[in-house]
N, C-alpha and C positions, 0 to 999 in steps of 0.2 A: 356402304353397309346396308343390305338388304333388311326393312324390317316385316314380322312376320302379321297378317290382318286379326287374326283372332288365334285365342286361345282358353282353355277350360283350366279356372281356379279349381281345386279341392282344397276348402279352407277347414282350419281347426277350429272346432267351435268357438273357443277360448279366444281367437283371433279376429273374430269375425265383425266385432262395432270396432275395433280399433280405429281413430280417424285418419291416421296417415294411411294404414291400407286402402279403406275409402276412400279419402284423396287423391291415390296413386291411381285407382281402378278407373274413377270418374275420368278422370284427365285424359288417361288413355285411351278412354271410350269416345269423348271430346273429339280427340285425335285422329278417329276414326277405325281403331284396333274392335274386335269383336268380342269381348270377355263374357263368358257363361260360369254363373255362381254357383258350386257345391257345398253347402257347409253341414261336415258331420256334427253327429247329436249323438253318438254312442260306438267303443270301440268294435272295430268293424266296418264301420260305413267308409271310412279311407280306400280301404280295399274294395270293395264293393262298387263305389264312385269309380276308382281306377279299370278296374275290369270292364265294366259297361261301357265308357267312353273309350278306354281301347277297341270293344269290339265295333264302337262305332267311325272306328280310326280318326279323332282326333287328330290332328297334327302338331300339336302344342299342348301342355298337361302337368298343372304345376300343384305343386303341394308348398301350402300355407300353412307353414306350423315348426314345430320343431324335430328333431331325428325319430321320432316313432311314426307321425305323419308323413315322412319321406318312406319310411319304410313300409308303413300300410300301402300307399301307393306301388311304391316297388314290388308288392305281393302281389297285389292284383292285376298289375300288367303280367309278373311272371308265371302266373295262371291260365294266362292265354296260350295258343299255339305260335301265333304271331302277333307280335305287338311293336314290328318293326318300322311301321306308319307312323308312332306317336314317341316325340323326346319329350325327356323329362325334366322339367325347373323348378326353381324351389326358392322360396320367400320364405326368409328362416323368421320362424317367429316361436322358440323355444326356451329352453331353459339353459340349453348346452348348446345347440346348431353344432357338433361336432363336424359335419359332414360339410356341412356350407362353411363353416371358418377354413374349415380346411382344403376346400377348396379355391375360396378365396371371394364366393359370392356376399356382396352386399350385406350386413347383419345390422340391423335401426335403420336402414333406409329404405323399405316396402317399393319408392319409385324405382332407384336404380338398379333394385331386385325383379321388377317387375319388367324395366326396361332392356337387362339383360336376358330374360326369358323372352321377349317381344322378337329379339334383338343375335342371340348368339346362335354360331353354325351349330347343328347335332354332331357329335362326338360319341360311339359306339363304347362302353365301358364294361367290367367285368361286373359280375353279378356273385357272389357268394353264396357258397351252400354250406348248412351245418345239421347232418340226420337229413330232415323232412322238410329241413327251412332253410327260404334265403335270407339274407341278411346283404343291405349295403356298402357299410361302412366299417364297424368295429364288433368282433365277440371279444366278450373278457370272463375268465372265469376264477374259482375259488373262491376264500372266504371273504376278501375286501370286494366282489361280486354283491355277496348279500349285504353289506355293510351298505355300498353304495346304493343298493334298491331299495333298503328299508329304508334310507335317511327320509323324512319329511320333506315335502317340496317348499314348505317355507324355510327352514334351516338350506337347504340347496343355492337359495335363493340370498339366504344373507352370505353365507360362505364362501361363492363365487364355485364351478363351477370344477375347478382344477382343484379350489382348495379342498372340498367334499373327496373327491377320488384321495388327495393323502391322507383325509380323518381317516378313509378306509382301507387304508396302507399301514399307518399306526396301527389301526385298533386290531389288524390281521397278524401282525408280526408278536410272535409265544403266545398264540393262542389255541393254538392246537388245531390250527385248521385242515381241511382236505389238503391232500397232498396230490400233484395232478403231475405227469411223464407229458414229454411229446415222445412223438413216434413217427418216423416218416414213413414214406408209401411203400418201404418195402420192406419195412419192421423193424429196423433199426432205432433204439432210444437214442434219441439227440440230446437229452435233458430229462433228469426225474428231483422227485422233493422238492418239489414250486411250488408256491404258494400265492403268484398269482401266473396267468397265462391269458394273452390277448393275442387274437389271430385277427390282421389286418388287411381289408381291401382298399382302406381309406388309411389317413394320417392320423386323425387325432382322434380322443377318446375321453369320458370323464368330465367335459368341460375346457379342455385346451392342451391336455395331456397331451404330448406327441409319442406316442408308442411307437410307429412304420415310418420316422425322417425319411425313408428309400425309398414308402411304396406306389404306386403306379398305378393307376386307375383300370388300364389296359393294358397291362403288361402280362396277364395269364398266369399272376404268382400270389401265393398269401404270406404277407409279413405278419411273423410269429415272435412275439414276443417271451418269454420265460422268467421269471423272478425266484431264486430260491428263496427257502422258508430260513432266515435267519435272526439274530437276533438283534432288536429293536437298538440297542447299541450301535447297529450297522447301518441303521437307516440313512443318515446321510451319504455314504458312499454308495448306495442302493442310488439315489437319487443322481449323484456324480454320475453311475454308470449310465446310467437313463439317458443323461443329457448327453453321454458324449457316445454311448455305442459303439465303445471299441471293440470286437469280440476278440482282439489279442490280448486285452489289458483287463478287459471286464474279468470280472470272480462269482457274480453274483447275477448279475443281468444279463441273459444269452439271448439273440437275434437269428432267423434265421428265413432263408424264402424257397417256399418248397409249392409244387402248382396242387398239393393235396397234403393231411397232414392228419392225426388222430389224437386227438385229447383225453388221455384217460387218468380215472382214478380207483384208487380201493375201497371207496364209497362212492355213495352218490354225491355230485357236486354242483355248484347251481353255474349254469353259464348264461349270461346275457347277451339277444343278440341286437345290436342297435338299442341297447336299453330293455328290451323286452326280456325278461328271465324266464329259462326252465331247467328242470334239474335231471340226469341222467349218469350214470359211471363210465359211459364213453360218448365221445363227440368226435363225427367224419366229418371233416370239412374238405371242399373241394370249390374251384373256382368255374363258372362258365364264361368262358369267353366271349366277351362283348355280346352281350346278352339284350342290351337294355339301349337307347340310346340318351345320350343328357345333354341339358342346354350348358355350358359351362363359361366361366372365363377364358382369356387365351392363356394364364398366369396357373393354369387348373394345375395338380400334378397327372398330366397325362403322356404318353410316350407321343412323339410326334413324327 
């Protein structure tokens, strides 16, 4: 196993005295690896750090922090023309690491996070669009969208990460939220009256949610998830269906993988992309094909 000499940190402020990360950095420098330190100070700079060192082609390019920080990164390379020189790894050091659990990188260990960024082949992955924006991992939209954005990052914190996404499953079911349809690419309604909708290029969401069990890092498709709007009564089975994804047996919960797809509603309604919220009464979402390249495990969910 080939390891790689240097590589460029983009650290999360919040991240940055941490002593295991410093420990890990030191050691590896020790070792003779090359690490150059970015740590943002205001949002933005993610992006910003990422674009400049892809134009300087980097070949290593990790983000320290949690799934907003992967995804500023992921903006700023996707701004480029080419940013095909530089893969991208990632030392979860978040709230959720949706992206990194789900793929399977290291989460409290900064060395073997760091060692597999040193350390793993590039793997070419899809890149997500929704409107103007990409996103890597997860959109989720409706009213348990804002439920989830608004909660306080101290409550997030004591709640656990998965539990937070159900306060905001309860508190959305009879309450009158947005009502949002899918539509596929050639206008067809696959599902309407949801009350929530998560379009997936990654697995998981919310803190450990699995919303896309199927989907595929490189496979050219977005796993859609759909939830009708019913009543709080039902929540349990709502859950049942979740977990087991029958679309023959499911009533409530519909799945589907479509490589383009349109979220609409009769209001405006907020969608979150990687955690990042905005509000709009339609969302195009469409996938680019291996867009990006990522340091990943060999255990990743990727097609081989």
């Amino acid at each position: 196993m080939s390891v790689a000499k240097s590589l460029s940190l983009i650290i999360n402020g919040k991240a940055a005295d941490n002593p295991d990360l410093r420990t890990a950095v030191e050691q590896c420098r020790s070792e003779g690896a090359e690490i150059s330190v970015h740590v943002t100070w205001e949002a933005g700079d993610g992006a910003r750090f990422a674009k400049d060192l892809g134009q300087q082609k980097v070949s290593r390019l990790v983000a320290v922090g949690g799934d907003g920080t992967v995804s500023e990164v992921v903006q700023g390379l996707m701004e480029l023309d080419d940013a095909s020189s530089t893969s991208v790894g990632v030392i979860p050091f978040g709230t959720a690491n949706d992206f990194a659990n789900g793929c399977g990188i290291p989460i409290g260990d900064p060395m073997a996070a760091l060692q597999l960024a040193l350390s793993a082949s590039p793997v070419a992955i899809d890149i997500a669009c929704c409107n103007d924006r990409c996103f890597l991992n997860v959109a989720s939209g409706g009213f348990g969208a804002e439920v989830t954005t608004n909660t306080p990052d101290g409550l997030k914190k004591a709640l656990g990460g998965a539990a937070y996404s159900i306060v905001g499953l309860i508190s959305a079911l009879g309450a009158s939220p947005d009502h949002a349809r899918i539509v596929d690419p050639d206008g067809t309604i696959q599902q309407d009256n949801l009350l929530v909708v998560a379009v997936g290029n990654g697995r998981l969401a919310g803190g450990g949610f699995q919303i896309a069990p199927n989907a595929l890092l490189n496979d050219g498709l977005l796993d859609v998830l759909g939830i009708e709007d019913v009543d709080v009564t039902r929540l349990g089975q709502i859950f049942s269906e979740m977990k087991e994804m029958n679309a023959e047996t499911n009533e409530f919960v519909h799945s589907f993988q479509l490589p383009a797809v349109r979220i609409e509603s009769n209001s405006q309604m907020q969608m979150n992309l990687d955690g990042e919220p905005f509000r709009a009464e339609a969302f195009e979402f469409r996938i680019i094909p291996k867009a990006l390249k990522f340091l990943l495990p060999e255990n990743a969910p990727i097609q081989r």
